[in-house]
C-alpha positions in Angstrom: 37.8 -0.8 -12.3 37.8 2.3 -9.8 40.7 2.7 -7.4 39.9 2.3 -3.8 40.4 6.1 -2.7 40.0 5.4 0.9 42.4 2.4 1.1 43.7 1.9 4.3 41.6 4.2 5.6 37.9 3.1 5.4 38.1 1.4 9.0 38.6 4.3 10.7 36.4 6.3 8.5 33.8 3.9 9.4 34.2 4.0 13.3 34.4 7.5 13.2 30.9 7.8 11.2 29.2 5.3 14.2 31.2 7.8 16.9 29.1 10.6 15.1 26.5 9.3 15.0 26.4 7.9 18.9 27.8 10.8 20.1 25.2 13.5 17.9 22.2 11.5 19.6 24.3 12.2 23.4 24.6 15.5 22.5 21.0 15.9 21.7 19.9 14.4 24.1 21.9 16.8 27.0 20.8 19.6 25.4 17.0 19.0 25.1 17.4 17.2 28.8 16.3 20.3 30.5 13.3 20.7 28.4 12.0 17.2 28.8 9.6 16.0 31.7 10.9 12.5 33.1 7.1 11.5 34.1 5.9 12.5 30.3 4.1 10.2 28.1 6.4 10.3 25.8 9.3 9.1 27.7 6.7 6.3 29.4 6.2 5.5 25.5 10.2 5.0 25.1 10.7 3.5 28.2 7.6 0.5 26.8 9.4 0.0 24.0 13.0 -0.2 25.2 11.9 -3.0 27.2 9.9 -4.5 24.3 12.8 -4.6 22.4 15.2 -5.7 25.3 12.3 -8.7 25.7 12.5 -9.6 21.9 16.4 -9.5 22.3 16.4 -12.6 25.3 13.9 -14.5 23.6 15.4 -14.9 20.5 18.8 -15.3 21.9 16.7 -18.5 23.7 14.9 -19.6 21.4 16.4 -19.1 17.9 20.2 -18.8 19.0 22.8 -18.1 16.5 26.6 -18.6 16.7 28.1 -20.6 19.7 25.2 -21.0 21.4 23.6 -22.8 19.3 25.7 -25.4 20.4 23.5 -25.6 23.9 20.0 -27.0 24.2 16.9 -25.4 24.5 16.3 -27.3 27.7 19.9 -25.8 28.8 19.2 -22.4 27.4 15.6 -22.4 29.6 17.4 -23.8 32.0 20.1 -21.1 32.5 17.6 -18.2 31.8 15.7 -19.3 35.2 18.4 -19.5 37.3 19.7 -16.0 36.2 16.2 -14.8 36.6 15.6 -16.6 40.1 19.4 -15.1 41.2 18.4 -11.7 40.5 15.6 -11.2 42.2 16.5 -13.6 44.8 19.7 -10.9 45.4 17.1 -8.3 45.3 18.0 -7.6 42.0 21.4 -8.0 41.4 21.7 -7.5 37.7 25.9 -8.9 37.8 24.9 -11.6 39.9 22.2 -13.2 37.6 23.8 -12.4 35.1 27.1 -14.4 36.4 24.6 -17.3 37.6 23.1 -17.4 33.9 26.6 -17.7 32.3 27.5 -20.1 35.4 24.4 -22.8 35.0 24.9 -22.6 31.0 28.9 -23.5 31.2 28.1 -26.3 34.0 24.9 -27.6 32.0 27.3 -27.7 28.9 30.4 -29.0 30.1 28.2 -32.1 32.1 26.7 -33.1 29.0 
C-alpha cells in the first residue's frame, strides 16, 4: 500500500483549502463591490434564492430532523418554530430574541414531556 505523505498534516491542509476557498470568494467579492449595482436584477436574483435556500434549510430541520433533534416531536418542533416566529416579530424583529424563545419553548416542551 502507499504511504500517507501528508500524515499528520492533512487536517490542516484541509482547513486551510476551505480558508481559500472562503476567503477567494471575500476577496472577489470586495473587489468587484464597486462595480456592482445593489438594486440590480441580479443581486434581487441572489437575494430570492438565498432565502429559498435559508426556507428549505428550517423546513427540513422541522420536518425531517436529523441528530438530536430527532429526539423532539413534530408537534414540539411546530410548536417551538411559532413561538420563535411570534417573538421576533412581536420584538419587532429581534432575530436573538426569537431565536432564544425557539431554543427556550423546545428545551421546556422537551424536558415536560
Amino acid at each position: 500500500m502507499a504511504e500517507d505523505v501528508w500524515g499528520p498534516l492533512r487536517p490542516y491542509l484541509v482547513v486551510l483549502v476551505g480558508a481559500i476557498a472562503t476567503y477567494m470568494w471575500r476577496a472577489l467579492g470586495v473587489a468587484l463591490s464597486d462595480r456592482i449595482r445593489a438594486d440590480s436584477a441580479l443581486l434581487d436574483l441572489i437575494g430570492c434564492i438565498a432565502y429559498a435556500l435559508l426556507a428549505g434549510l428550517v423546513a427540513r430541520l422541522i420536518l425531517l430532523p436529523a441528530g438530536p433533534l430527532q429526539a423532539a416531536s413534530l408537534g414540539a418542533r411546530l410548536v417551538a418554530a411559532v413561538a420563535a416566529i411570534a417573538v421576533f416579530f412581536v420584538l419587532k424583529r429581534n432575530l436573538l430574541a426569537g431565536v432564544i424563545a425557539g431554543a427556550a419553548t423546545l428545551s421546556v416542551l422537551l424536558f415536560a414531556s
